[in-house]
C-alpha positions in Angstrom: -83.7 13.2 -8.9 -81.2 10.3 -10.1 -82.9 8.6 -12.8 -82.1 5.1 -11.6 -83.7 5.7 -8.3 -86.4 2.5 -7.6 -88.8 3.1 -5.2 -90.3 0.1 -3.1 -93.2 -1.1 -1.0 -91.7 -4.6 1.1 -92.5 -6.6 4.1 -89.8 -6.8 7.0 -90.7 -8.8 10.0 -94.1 -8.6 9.9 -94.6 -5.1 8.8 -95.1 -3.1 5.5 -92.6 -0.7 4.8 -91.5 1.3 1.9 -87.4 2.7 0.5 -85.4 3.2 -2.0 -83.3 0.3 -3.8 -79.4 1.3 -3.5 -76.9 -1.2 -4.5 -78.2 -4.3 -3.1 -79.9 -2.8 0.1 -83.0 -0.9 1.1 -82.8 2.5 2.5 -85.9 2.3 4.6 -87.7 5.3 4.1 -90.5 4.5 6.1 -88.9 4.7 9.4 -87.7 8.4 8.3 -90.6 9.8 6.9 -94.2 7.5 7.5 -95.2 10.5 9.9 -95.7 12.2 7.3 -95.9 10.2 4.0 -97.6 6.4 5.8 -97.1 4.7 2.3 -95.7 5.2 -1.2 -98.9 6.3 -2.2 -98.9 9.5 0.1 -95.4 10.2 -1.2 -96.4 10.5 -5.0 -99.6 12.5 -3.9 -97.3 14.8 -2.5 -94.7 15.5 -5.2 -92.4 14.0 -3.3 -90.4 11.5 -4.9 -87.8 13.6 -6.0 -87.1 14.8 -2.5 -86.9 11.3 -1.2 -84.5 9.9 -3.9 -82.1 12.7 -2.6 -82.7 11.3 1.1 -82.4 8.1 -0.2 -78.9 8.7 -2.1 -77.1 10.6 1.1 -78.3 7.9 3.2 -76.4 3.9 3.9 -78.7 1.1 3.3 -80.9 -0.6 6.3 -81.0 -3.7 4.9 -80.4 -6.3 2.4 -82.8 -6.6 -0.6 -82.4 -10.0 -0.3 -84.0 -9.7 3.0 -86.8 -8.4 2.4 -90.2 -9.2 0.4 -91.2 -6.8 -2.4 -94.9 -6.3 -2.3 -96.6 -4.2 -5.3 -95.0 -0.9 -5.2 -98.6 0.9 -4.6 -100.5 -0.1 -1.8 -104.0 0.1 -1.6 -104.8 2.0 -5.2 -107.8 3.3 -5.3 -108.6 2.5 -9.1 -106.3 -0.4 -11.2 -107.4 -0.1 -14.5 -106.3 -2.4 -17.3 -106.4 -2.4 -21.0 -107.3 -5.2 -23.7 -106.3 -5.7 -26.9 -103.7 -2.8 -27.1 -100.8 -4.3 -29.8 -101.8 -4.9 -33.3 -100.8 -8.7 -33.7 -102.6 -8.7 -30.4 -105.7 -8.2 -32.1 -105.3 -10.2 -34.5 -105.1 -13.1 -32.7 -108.7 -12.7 -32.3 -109.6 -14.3 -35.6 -112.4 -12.1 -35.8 -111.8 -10.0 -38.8 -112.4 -6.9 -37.1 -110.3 -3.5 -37.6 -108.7 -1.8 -34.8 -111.0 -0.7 -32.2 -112.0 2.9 -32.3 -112.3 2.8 -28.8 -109.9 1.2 -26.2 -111.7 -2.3 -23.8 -111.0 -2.1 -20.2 -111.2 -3.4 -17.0 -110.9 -3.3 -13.3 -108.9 -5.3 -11.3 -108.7 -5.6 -7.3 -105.8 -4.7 -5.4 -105.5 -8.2 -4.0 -105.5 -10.1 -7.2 -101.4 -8.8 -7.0 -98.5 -10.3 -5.9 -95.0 -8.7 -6.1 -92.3 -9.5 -7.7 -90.3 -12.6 -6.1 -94.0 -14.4 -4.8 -95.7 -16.9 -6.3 -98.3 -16.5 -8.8 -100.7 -18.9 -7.7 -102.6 -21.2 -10.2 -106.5 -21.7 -8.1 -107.9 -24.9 -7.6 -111.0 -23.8 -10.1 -108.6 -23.9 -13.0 -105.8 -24.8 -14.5 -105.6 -22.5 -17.2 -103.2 -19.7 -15.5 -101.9 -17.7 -18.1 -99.3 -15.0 -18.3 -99.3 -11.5 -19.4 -96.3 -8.9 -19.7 -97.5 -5.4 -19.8 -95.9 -1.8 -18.9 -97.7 0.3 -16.3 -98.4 4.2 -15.6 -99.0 5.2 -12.0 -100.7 8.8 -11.7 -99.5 11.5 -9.8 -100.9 14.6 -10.4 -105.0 14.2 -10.2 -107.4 14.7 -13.2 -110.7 15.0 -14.7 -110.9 15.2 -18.5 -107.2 15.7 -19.3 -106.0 16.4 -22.7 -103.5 14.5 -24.8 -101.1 17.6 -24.4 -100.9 17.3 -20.8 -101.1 13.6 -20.1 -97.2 13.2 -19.5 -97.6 15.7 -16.9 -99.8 13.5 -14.9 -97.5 10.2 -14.5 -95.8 9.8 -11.4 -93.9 6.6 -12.8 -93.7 3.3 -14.3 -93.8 -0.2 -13.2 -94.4 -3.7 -14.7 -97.1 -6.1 -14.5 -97.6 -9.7 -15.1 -101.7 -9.6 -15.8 -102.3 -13.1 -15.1 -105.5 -14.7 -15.9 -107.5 -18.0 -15.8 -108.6 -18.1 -18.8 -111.8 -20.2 -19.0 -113.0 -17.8 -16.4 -112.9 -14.9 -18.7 -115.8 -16.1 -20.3 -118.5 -17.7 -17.7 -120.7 -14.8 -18.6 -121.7 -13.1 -21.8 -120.0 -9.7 -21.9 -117.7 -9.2 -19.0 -114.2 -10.6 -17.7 -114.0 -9.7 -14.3 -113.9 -13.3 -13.0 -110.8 -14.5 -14.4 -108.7 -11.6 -14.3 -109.5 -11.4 -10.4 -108.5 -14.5 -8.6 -106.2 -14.2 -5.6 -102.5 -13.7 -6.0 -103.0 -14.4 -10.0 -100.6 -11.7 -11.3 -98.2 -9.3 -10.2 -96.8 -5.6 -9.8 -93.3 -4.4 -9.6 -90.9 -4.7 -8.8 -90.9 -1.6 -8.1 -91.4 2.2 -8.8 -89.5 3.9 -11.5 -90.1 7.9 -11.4 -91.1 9.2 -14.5 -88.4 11.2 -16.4 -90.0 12.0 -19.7 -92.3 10.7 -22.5 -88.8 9.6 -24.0 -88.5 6.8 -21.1 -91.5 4.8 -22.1 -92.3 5.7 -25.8 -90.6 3.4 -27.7 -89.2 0.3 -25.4 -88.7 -3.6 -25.6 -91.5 -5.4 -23.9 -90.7 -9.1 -23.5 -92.1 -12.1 -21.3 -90.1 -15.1 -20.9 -91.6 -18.7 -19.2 -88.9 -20.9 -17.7 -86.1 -18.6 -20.0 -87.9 -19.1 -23.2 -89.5 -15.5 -25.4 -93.1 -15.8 -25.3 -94.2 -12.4 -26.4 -91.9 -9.5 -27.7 -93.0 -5.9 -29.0 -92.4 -2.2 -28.6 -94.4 0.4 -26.9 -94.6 3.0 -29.9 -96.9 -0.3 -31.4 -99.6 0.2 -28.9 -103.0 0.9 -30.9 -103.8 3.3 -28.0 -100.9 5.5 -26.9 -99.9 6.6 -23.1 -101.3 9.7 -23.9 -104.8 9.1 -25.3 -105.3 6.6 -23.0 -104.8 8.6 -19.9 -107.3 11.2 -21.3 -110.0 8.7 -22.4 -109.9 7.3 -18.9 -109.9 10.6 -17.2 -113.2 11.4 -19.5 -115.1 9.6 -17.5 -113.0 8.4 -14.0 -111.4 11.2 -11.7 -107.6 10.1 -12.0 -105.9 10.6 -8.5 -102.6 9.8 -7.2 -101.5 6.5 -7.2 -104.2 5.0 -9.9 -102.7 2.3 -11.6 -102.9 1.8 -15.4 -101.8 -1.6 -17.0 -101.7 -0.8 -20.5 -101.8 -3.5 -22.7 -99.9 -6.9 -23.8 -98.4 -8.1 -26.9 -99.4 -11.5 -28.8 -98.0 -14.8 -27.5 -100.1 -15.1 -24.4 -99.7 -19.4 -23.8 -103.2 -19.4 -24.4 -102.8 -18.4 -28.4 -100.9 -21.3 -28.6 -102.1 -24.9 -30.3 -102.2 -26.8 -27.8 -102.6 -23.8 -25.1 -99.2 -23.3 -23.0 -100.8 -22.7 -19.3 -98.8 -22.1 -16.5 -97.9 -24.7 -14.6 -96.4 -25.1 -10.9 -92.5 -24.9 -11.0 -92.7 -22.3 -13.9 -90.9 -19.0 -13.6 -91.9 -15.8 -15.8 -89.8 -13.3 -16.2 -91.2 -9.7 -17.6 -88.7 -7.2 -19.0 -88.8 -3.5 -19.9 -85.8 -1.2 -20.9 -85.6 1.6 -18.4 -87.3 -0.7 -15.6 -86.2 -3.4 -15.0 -87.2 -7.5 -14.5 -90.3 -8.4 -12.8 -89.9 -12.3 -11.9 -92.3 -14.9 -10.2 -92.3 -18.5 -10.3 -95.9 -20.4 -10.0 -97.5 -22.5 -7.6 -100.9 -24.3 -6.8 -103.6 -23.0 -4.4 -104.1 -25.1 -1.4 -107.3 -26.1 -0.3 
């Protein structure tokens, strides 16, 4: 499997297809194979990237990429689990003069809270206070209950980016959880698109950066995490079945706009860029929820 295959989930005319980025066309892999594989999601359950990269690299492009719209790669996960405070300045941000955690915070987040890469993150009429945050993610392939550190790698299908927006003020209308604001509609985004994983190598130590309107807002390294790739996927599995196509979002680094003095919100017009070596850009600009 060519390591600079990208697998996609976009929209054509109506309908929700999947392919393989080559050059600057889709190879629509949907039309070839959705009898047996419907989505992307069937494909990775299946062990079956690898076959469809090499279908994907004999065959000529269907359409333009700039034709089409990229959706998250994964439709339809059945778990997305994201991690807090997971880089060490990150932490200290907090104020709080508390250690590392022993133990890694987490939460869920719904499927539709996502946009893909290219769509607007939308900024809801209950707040202003849309912020941005750039983190690598792990999609599961193989399925698991109560895997060890020593075979986590061997249970990543690929790697994708997220933008983890959140409304801020909504993160805290209740005393322990922050489901609220890190669920509104359209508020952050996946993609842009599916990178097969190759190897702990690919992810272990890479740049992380998030840019708003071409400026660095946050900038760190993978091999900072406080929790690793590994020991995350095996603390989650302890007590969640993993399965195909789970999504992990794994952490951000300090310089969310809301550490600043004054806070640095997103506003309409604003375009945020997230970077990764070995994936790619994911990029969305911003706009206001109509009534």
């Amino acid at each position: 499997m060519s390591t600079t295959t990208r697998f996609v989930t976009f929209s054509k005319d109506g309908a929700e297809r999947y392919g393989a980025v080559v050059g600057d066309g889709v190879v629509d892999l949907s039309s070839r194979h959705a009898s047996e594989f419907p989505t992307l999601r069937e494909v990775i359950a299946a062990g079956a990237l690898a076959r469809l990269s090499d279908a994907a690299a004999k065959a000529t492009p269907d359409v333009a990429l700039s034709d089409v719209v990229l959706r998250p790669p994964i439709p339809a996960p059945e778990k997305i689990i994201c991690i807090g405070v997971n880089y060490p300045d990150r932490n200290e941000e907090y104020k709080d003069g508390q250690a590392a955690p022993k133990y890694p915070s987490m939460f869920i987040r719904v499927p539709r809270s996502f946009t893909g890469h290219g769509a607007p993150l939308v900024r809801p009429l209950a707040s202003p206070q849309l912020d941005y945050e750039g983190e690598l993610v792990l999609v599961i392939g193989k399925p698991g209950r109560h895997i060890s550190e020593a075979d986590a790698m061997n249970h990543i299908a690929g790697v994708t980016l997220c933008n983890e927006g959140t409304v801020r003020d909504w993160v805290r209308h209740a005393k322990f959880n922050v489901t609220q604001g890190k669920n509104f509609d359209s508020s952050g985004s996946l993609g842009p698109w599916l990178v097969p994983f190759t190897g702990e190598a690919q992810i272990a130590d890479i740049r992380l950066t998030t840019k708003v309107n071409g400026e660095l807002r946050q900038d760190d390294r993978t091999s900072r995490m406080i929790f690793g790739f590994r020991y995350l996927i095996h603390y989650i599995s302890t007590f969640t079945t993993l399965v195909a196509g789970d999504v992990i979002v794994t952490g951000t680094p300090t310089g969310a706009g809301a550490r600043f003095d004054p806070p640095r919100y997103l506003t309409p017009g604003d375009v945020v860029e997230v970077e990764a070596e070995t994936i790619g850009v994911l990029r969305n600009g911003v706009v206001d929820e109509q009534p």
